[in-house]
C-alpha positions in Angstrom: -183.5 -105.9 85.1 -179.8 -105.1 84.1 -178.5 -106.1 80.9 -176.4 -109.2 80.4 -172.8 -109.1 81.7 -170.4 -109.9 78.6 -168.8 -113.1 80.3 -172.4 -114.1 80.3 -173.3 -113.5 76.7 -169.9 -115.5 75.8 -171.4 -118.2 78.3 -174.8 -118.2 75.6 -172.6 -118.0 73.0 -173.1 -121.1 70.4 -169.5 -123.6 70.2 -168.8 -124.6 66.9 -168.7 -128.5 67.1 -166.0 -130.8 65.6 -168.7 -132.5 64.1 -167.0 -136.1 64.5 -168.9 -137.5 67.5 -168.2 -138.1 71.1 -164.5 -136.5 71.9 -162.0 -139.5 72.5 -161.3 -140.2 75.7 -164.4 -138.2 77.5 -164.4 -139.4 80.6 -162.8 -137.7 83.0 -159.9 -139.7 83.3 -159.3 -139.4 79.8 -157.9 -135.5 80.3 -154.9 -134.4 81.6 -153.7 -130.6 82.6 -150.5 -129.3 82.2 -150.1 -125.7 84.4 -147.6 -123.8 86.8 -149.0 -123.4 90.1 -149.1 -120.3 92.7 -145.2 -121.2 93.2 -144.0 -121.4 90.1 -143.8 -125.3 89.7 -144.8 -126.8 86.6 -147.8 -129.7 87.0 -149.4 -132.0 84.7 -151.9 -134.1 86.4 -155.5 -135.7 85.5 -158.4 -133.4 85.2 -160.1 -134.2 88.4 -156.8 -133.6 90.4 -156.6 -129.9 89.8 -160.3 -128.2 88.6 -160.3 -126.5 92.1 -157.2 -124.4 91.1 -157.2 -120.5 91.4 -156.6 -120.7 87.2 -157.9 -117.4 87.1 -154.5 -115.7 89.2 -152.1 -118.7 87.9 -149.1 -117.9 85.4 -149.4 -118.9 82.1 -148.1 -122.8 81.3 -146.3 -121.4 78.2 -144.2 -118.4 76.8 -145.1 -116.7 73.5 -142.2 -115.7 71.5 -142.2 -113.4 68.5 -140.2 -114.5 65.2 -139.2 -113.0 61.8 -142.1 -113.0 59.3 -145.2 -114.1 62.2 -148.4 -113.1 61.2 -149.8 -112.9 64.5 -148.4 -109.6 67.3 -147.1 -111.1 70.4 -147.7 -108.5 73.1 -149.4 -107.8 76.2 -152.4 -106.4 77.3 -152.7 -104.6 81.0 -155.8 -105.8 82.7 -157.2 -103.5 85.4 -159.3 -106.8 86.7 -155.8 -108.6 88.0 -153.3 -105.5 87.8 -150.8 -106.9 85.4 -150.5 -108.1 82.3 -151.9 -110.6 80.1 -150.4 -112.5 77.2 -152.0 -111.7 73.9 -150.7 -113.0 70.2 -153.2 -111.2 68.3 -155.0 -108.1 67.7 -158.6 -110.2 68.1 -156.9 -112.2 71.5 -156.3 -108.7 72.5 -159.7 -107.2 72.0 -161.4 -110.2 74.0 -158.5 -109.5 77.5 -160.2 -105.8 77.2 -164.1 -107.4 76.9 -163.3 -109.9 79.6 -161.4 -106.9 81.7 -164.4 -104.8 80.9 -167.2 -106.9 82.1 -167.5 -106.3 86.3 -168.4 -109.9 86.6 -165.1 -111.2 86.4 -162.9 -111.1 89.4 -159.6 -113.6 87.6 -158.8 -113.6 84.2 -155.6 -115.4 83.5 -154.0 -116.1 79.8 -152.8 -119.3 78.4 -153.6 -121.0 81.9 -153.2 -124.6 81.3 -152.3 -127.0 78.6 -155.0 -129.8 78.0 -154.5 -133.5 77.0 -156.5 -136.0 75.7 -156.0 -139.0 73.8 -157.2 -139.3 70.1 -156.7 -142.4 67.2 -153.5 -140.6 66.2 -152.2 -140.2 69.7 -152.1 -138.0 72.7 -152.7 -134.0 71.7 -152.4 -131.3 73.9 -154.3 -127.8 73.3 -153.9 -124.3 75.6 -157.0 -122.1 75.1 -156.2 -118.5 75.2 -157.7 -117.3 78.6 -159.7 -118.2 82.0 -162.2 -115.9 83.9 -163.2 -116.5 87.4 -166.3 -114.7 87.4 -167.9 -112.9 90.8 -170.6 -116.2 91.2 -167.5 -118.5 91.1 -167.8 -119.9 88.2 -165.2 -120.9 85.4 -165.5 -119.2 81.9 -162.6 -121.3 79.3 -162.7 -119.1 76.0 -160.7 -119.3 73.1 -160.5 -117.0 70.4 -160.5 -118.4 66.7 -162.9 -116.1 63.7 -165.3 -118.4 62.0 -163.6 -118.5 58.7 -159.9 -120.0 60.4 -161.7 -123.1 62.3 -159.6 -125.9 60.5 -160.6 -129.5 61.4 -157.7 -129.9 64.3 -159.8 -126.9 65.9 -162.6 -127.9 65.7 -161.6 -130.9 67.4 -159.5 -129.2 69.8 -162.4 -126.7 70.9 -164.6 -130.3 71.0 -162.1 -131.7 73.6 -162.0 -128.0 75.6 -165.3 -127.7 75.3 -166.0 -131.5 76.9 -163.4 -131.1 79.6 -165.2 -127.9 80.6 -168.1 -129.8 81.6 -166.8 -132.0 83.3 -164.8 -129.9 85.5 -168.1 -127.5 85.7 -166.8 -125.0 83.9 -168.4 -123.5 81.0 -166.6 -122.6 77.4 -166.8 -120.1 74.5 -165.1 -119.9 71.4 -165.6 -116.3 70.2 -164.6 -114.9 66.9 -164.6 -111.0 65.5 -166.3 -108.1 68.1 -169.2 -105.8 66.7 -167.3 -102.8 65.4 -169.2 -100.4 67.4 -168.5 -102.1 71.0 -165.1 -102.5 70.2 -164.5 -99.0 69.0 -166.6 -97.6 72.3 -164.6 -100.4 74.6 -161.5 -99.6 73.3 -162.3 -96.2 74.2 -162.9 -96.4 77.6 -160.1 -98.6 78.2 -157.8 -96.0 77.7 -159.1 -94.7 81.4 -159.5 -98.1 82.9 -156.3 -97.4 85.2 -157.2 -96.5 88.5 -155.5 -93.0 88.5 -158.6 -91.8 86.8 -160.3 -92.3 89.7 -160.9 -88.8 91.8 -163.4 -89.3 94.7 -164.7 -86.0 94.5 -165.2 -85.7 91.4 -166.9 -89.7 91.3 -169.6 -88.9 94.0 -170.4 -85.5 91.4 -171.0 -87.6 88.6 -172.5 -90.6 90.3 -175.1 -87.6 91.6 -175.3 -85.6 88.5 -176.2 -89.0 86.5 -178.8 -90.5 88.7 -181.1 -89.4 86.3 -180.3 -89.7 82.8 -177.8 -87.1 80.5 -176.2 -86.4 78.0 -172.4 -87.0 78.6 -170.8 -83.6 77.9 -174.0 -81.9 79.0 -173.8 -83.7 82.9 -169.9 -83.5 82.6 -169.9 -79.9 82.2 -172.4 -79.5 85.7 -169.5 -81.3 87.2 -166.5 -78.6 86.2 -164.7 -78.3 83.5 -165.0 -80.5 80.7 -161.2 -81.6 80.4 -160.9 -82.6 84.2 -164.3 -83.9 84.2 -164.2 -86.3 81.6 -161.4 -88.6 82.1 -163.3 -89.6 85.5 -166.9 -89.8 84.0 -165.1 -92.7 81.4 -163.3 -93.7 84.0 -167.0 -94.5 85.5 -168.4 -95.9 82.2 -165.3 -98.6 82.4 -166.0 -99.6 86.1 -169.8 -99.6 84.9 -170.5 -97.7 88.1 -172.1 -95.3 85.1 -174.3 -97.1 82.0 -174.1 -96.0 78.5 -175.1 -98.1 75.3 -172.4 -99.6 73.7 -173.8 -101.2 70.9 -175.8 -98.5 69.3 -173.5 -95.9 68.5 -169.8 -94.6 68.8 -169.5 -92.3 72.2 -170.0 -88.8 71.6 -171.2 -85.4 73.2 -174.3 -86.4 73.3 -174.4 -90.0 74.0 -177.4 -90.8 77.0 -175.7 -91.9 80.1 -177.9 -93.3 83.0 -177.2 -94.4 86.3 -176.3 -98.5 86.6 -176.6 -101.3 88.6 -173.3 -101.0 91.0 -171.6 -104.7 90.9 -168.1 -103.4 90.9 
């Protein structure tokens, strides 16, 4: 049985709860959703007028600027999933585009797709989560990216709201917080051979042979040819998870175990 796609770990993963009971104004026609469609036109319509939408490929509703003294970093992160780039405004935001890029599941993966309403005792507020994913079973992943120790009470209630308005439009939600240092380090890694020009056919159908039963990585890469020609494709391989390799237990080296994997990508 293959492991557990990341999108579908962040699906499991616990939501921190606002703690202050049912979300005001629940029901579905409580919600509102604020986006820019396939041609560039700006909507805002109710919740049950627009869940069908390709959020997943849309542009996102709003532009990130940087200023003098920010603490966040505005910049972008290429994602090999959708070809372009993605909004990040943070260091963290940015590590989660790479997970979500990384996990073969997803198929769209959009940032800052929509702006959600919903009305509350002190009035109408509006939150934009920080990314959708499409994944390859159709359904909707909502995930927004806030550590544990930075959840003030307007969050938390935001997230609440999200997290409501996900089920009703059937998609599911995550709120995600600081990555395990040794995925992130191994991740990072490969994602610096995510781009496509890493790809040599040749060279793909050696490793995919040489690694149908499991080896060491610079041990199998050097049956391929040489090392330095070899290598790029073999993590070019790892990032497409046409090639498996723990990611958890230990920073990538020489002697890491690759095996063969499930192809889903």
């Amino acid at each position: 049985m293959r492991a557990r796609s990341l999108s579908e770990l962040l699906i499991s993963a616990s939501i921190e709860r606002s703690g202050t009971g049912e979300v005001a104004g629940s029901r579905p026609e409580g919600f509102e959703v604020e986006y820019v469609d396939a041609d560039g036109v700006r909507r805002r319509v109710k919740l049950a007028e627009c869940w069908t939408e390709p959020f997943g490929r849309l542009p996102p509703v709003r532009t990130v600027r940087s200023y003098p003294g920010q603490k966040s970093v505005t910049r972008q992160y290429w994602a090999a999933t959708t070809r372009g780039p993605l909004l990040v405004e943070s260091h963290l935001e940015r590590h989660h585009a790479m997970l979500l890029d990384f996990d073969p599941q997803v198929k769209g993966l959009a940032a800052q797709p929509f702006r959600l309403f919903w009305p509350t005792r002190r009035g109408r507020r509006g939150h934009v989560p920080d990314f959708f994913a499409r994944r390859a079973d159709g359904e909707g992943l909502v995930v927004d990216v806030r550590p544990d120790n930075r959840i003030e009470p307007d969050d938390a209630e935001a997230f609440a709201a999200t997290e409501r308005a996900c089920e009703l439009a059937g998609w599911r939600f995550a709120r995600v917080g600081e990555v395990e240092a040794v995925l992130l380090a191994n991740v990072k890694w490969l994602a610096g051979y995510r781009h496509p020009r890493y790809d040599r056919p040749e060279r793909r159908q050696a490793l995919l042979k040489v690694f149908a039963a499991p080896e060491g990585l610079f041990t199998g890469a050097g049956r391929v040819g040489d090392r330095l020609e070899v290598l790029p494709v073999l993590y070019h391989l790892l990032w497409r998870q046409l090639l498996h390799v723990d990611l958890g237990k230990a920073v990538l080296g020489p002697d890491s175990m690759v095996k063969p994997a499930e192809r889903i990508r």
